[in-house]
Backbone as CSV, one residue per row, in Angstrom:
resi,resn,N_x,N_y,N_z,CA_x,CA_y,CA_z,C_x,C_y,C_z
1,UNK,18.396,-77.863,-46.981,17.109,-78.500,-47.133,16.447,-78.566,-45.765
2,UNK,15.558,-78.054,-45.319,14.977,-78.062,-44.372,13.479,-79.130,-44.349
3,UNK,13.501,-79.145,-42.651,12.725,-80.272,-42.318,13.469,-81.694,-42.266
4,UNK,14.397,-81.880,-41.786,15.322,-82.899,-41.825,16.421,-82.866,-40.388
5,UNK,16.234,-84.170,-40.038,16.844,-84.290,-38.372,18.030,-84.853,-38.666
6,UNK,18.752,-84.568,-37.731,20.016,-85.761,-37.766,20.068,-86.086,-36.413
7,UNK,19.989,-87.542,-36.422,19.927,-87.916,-35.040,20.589,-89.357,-34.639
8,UNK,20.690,-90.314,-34.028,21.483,-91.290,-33.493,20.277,-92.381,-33.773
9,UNK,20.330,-93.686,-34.102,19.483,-94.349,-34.905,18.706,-94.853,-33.743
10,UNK,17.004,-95.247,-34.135,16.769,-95.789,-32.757,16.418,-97.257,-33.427
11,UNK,16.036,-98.162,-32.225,15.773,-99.783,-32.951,14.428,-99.815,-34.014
12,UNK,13.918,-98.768,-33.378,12.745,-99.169,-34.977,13.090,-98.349,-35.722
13,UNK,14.153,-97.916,-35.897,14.965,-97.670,-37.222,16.107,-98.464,-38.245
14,UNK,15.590,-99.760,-37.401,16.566,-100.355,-38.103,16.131,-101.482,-39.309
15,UNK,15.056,-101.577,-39.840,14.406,-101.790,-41.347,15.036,-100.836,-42.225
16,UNK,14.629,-99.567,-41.565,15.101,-98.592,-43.032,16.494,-98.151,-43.256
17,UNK,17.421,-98.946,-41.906,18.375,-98.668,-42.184,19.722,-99.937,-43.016
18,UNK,18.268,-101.012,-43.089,19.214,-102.476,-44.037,18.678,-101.785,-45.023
19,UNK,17.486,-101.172,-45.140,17.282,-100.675,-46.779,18.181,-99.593,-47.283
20,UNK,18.766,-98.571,-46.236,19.774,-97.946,-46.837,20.870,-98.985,-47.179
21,UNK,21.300,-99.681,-46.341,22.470,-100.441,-46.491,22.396,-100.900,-47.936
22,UNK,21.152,-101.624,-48.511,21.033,-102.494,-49.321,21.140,-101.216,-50.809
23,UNK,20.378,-100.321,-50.576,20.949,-98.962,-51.811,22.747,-98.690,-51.544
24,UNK,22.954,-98.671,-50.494,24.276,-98.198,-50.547,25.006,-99.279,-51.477
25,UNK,25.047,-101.199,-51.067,25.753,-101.602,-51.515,25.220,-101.412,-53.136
26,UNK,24.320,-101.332,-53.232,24.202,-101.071,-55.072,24.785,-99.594,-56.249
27,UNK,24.940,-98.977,-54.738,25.607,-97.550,-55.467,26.415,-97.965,-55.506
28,UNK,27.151,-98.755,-54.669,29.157,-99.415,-54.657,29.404,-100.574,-55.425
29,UNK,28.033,-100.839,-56.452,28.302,-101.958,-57.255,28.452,-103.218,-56.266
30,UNK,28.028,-103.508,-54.990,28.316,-104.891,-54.739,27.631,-105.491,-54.273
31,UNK,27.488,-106.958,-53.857,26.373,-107.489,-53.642,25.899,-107.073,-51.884
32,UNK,24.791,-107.989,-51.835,24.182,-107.411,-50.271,23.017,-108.600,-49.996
33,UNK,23.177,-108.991,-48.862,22.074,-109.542,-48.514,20.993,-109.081,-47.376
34,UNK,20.256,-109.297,-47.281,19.202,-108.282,-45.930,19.009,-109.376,-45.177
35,UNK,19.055,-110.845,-45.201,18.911,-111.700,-44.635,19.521,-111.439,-43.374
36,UNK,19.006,-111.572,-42.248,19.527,-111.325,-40.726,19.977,-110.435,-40.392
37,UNK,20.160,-109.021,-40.974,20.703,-107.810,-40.973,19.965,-107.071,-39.795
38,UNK,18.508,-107.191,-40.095,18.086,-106.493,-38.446,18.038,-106.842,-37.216
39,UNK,18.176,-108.336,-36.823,18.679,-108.787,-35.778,20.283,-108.470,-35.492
40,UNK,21.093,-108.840,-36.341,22.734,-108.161,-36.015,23.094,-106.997,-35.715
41,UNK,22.283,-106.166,-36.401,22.209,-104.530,-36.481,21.702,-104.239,-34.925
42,UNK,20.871,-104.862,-34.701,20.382,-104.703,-33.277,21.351,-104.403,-31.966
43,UNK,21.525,-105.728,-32.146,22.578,-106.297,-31.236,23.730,-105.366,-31.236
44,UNK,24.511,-104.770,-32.302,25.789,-104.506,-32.016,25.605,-103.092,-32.042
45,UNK,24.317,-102.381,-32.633,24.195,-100.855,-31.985,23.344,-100.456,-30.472
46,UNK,22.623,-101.234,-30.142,21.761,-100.987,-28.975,22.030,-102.347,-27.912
47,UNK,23.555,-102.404,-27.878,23.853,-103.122,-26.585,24.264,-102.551,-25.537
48,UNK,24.767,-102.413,-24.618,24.861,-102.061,-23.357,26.696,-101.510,-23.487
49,UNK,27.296,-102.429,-23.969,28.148,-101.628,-25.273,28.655,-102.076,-26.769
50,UNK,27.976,-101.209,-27.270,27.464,-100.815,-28.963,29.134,-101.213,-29.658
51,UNK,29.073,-101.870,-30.468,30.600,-102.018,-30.894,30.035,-100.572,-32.445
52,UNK,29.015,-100.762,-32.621,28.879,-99.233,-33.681,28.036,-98.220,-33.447
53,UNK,27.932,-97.631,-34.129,27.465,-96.379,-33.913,26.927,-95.533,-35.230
54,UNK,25.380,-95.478,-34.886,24.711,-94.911,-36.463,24.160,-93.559,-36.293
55,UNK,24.640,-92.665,-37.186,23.460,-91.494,-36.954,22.815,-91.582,-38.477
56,UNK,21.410,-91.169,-38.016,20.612,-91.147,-39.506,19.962,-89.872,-39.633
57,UNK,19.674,-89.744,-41.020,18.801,-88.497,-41.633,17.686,-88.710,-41.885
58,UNK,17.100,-88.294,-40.780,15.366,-88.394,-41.296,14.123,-87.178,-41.876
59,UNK,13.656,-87.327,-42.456,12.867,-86.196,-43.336,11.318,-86.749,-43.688
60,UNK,10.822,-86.316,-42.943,9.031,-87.211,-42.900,8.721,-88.199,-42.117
61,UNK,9.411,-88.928,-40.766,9.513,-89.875,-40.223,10.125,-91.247,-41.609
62,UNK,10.653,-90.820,-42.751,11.875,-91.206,-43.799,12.558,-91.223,-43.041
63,UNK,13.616,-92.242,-43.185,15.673,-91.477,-43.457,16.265,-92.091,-44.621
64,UNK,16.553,-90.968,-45.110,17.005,-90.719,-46.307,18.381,-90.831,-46.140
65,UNK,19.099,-91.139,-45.153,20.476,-91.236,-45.656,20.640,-91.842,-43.734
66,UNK,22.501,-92.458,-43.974,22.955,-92.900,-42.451,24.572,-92.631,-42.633
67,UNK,24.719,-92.397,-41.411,26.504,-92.815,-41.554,26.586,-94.004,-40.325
68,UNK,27.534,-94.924,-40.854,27.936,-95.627,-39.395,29.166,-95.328,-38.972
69,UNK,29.563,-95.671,-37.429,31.024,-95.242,-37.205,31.558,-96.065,-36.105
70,UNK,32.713,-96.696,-35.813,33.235,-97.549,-34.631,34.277,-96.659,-33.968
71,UNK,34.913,-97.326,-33.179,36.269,-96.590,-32.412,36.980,-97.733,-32.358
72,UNK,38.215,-97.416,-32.889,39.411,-98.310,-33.556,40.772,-97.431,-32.647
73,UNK,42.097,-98.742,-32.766,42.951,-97.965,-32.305,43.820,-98.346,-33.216
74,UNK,45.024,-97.023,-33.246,45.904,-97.317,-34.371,47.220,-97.345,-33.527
75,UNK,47.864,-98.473,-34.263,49.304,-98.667,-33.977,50.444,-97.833,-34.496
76,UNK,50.036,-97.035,-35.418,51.339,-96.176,-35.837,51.138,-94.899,-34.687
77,UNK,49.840,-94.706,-34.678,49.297,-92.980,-34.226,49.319,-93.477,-32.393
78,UNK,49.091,-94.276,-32.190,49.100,-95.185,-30.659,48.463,-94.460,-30.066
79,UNK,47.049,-94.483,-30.773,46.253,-93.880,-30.205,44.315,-94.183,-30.743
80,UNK,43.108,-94.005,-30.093,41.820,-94.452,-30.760,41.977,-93.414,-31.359
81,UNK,40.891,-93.829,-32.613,40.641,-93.136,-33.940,38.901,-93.723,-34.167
82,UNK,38.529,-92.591,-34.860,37.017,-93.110,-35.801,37.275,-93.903,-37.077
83,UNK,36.501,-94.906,-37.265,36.566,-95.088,-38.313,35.027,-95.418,-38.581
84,UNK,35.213,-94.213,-39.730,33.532,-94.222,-40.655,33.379,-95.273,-41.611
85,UNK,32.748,-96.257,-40.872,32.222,-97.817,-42.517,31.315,-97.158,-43.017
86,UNK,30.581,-96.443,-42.926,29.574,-96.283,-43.675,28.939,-94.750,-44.263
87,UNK,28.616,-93.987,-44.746,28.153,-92.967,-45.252,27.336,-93.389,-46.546
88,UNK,26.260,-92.522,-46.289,25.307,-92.618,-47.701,24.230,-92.237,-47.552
89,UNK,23.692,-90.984,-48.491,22.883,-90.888,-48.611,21.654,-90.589,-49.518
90,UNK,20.745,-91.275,-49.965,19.829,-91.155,-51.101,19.695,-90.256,-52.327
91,UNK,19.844,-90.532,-52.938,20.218,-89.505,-54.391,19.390,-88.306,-54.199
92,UNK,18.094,-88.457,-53.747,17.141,-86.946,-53.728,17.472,-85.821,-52.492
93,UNK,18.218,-86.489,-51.590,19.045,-86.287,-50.249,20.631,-85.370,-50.430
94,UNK,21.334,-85.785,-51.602,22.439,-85.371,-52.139,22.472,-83.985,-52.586
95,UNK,23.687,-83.565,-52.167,23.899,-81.626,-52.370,23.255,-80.812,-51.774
96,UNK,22.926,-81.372,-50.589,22.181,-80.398,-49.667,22.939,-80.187,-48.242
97,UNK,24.335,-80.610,-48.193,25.248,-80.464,-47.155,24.622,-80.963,-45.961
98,UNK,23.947,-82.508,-46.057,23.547,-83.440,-45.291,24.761,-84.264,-45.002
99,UNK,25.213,-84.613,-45.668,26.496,-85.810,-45.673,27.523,-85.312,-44.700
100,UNK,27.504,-83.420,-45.108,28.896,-82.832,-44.357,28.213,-82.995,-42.889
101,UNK,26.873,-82.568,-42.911,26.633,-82.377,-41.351,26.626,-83.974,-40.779
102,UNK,26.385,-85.126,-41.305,27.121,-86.237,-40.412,28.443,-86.033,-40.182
103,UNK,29.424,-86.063,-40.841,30.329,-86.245,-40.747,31.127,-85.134,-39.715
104,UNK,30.974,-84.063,-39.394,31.397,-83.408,-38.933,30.451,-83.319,-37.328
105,UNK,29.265,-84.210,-37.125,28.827,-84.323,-36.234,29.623,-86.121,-35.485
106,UNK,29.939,-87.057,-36.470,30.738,-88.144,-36.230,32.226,-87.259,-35.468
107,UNK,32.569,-86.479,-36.276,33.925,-85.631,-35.618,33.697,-85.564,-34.107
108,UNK,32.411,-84.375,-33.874,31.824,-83.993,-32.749,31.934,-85.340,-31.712
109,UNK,31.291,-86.554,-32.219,31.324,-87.366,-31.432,32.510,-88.144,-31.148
110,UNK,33.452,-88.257,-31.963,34.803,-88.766,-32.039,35.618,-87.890,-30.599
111,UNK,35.437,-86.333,-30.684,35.762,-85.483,-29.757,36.049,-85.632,-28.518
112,UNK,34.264,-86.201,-28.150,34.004,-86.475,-27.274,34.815,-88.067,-26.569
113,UNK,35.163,-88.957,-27.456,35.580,-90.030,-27.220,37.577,-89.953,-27.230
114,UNK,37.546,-88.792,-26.968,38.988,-88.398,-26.779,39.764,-88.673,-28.398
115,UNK,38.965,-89.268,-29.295,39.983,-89.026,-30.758,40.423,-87.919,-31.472
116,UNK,41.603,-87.905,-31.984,41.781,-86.750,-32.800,41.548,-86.950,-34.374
117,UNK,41.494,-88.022,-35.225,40.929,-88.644,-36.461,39.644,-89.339,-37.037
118,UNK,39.149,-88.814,-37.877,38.342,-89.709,-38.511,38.739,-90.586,-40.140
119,UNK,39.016,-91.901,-39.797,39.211,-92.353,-41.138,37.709,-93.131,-41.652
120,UNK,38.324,-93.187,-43.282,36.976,-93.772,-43.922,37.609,-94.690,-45.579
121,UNK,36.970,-95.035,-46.297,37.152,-95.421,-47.749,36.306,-95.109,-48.458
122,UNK,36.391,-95.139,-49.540,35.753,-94.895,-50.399,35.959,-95.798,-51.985
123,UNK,35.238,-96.411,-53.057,35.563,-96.700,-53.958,36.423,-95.963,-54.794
124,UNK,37.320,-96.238,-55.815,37.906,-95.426,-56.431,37.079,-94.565,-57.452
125,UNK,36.447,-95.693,-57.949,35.261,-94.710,-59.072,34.298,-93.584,-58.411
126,UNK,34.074,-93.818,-57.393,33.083,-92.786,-56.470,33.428,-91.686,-56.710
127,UNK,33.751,-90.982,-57.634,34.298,-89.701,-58.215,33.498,-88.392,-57.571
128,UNK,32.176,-88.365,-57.283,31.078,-87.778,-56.920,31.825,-87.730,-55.237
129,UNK,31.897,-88.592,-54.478,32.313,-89.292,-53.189,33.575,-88.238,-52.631
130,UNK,34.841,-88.628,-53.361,36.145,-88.074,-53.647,35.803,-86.764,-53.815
131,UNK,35.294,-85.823,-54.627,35.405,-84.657,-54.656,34.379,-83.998,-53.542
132,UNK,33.648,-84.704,-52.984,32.581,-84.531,-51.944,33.864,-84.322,-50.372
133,UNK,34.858,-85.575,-50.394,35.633,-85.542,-49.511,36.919,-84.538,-49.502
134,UNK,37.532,-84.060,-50.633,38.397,-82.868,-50.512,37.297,-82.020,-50.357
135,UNK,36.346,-81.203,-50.357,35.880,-80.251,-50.724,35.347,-80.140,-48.974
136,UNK,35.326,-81.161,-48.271,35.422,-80.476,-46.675,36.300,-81.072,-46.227
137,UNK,37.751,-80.713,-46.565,39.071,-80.798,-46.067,39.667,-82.415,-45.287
138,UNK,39.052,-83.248,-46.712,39.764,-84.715,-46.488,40.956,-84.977,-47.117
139,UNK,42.082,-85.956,-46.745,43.008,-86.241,-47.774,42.740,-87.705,-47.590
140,UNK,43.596,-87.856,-49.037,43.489,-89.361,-48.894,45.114,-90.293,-48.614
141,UNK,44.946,-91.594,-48.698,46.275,-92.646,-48.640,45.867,-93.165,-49.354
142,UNK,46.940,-93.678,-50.700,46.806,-94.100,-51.658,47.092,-95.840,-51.533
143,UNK,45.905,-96.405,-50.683,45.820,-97.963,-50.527,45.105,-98.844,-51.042
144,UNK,44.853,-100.497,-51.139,44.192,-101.468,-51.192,43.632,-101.772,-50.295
145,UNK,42.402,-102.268,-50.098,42.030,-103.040,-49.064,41.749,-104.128,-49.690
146,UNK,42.202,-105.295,-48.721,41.832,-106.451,-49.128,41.219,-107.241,-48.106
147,UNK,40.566,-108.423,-48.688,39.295,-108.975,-47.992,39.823,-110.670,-47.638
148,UNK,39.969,-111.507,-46.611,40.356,-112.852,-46.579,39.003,-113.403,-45.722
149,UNK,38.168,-114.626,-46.071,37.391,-114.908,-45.690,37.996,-115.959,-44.882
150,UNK,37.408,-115.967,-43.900,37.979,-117.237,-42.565,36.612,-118.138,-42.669
């Protein structure tokens, strides 16, 4: 699909990117609030250092889709790793090998940050999601995540 950027999010991108958030949590069935989302969003991608990291798809001064991504370290692998919270992108956006080119540009940037992994989740029902993720050479671990509110 041409006419479409992929690029690293800037702060006045960050309205359309609680509105992705807020489609995403409804594709995942769960709730969402937008309340204070663009002040937090602010803060923890355009600080001096970013605890995340967004690239978005834009198409018309649109973006139609985002991935987010942090740098995590793992205790088995004893070593940093990516981990992708976020991917999604707009149903009219979908099957146009937008999704692969984040993700394999998150790689790119993972690269650069000396990782050799990118992990992620996905719902189980996301059936669309899952066959999206074997089909550019993902596997999965067959886990729970669970949630404890403090």
């Amino acid at each position: 699909m041409k006419g479409n950027t992929i690029r690293f999010a800037k702060e006045q991108d960050v309205n359309q990117i609680v509105n992705l958030c807020e489609a995403h949590a409804i594709y995942e069935q769960c709730k969402y609030s937008k309340e204070g989302k663009e002040i937090l969003l602010k803060k923890e991608l355009f600080s001096d250092n970013p605890k995340l990291y967004c690239l978005v798809v834009e198409r018309e001064n649109k973006l139609i889709g985002y991935a987010t991504y942090t740098q995590q370290f793992s205790t088995w692998n004893a070593e940093e790793y990516i981990y992708m919270d976020c991917l999604f992108m707009n149903e009219s956006a979908r099957g146009f090998g937008l999704g692969e080119k984040l993700v394999r540009k998150i790689q790119e940037e993972g690269k650069k940050l000396g990782c050799t992994l990118v992990q992620w989740q996905t719902p189980s029902f996301n059936i669309r999601a899952i066959k999206f993720y074997n089909r550019i050479g993902a596997t999965s671990k067959e886990k729970e995540r669970f949630y404890l509110e403090i």
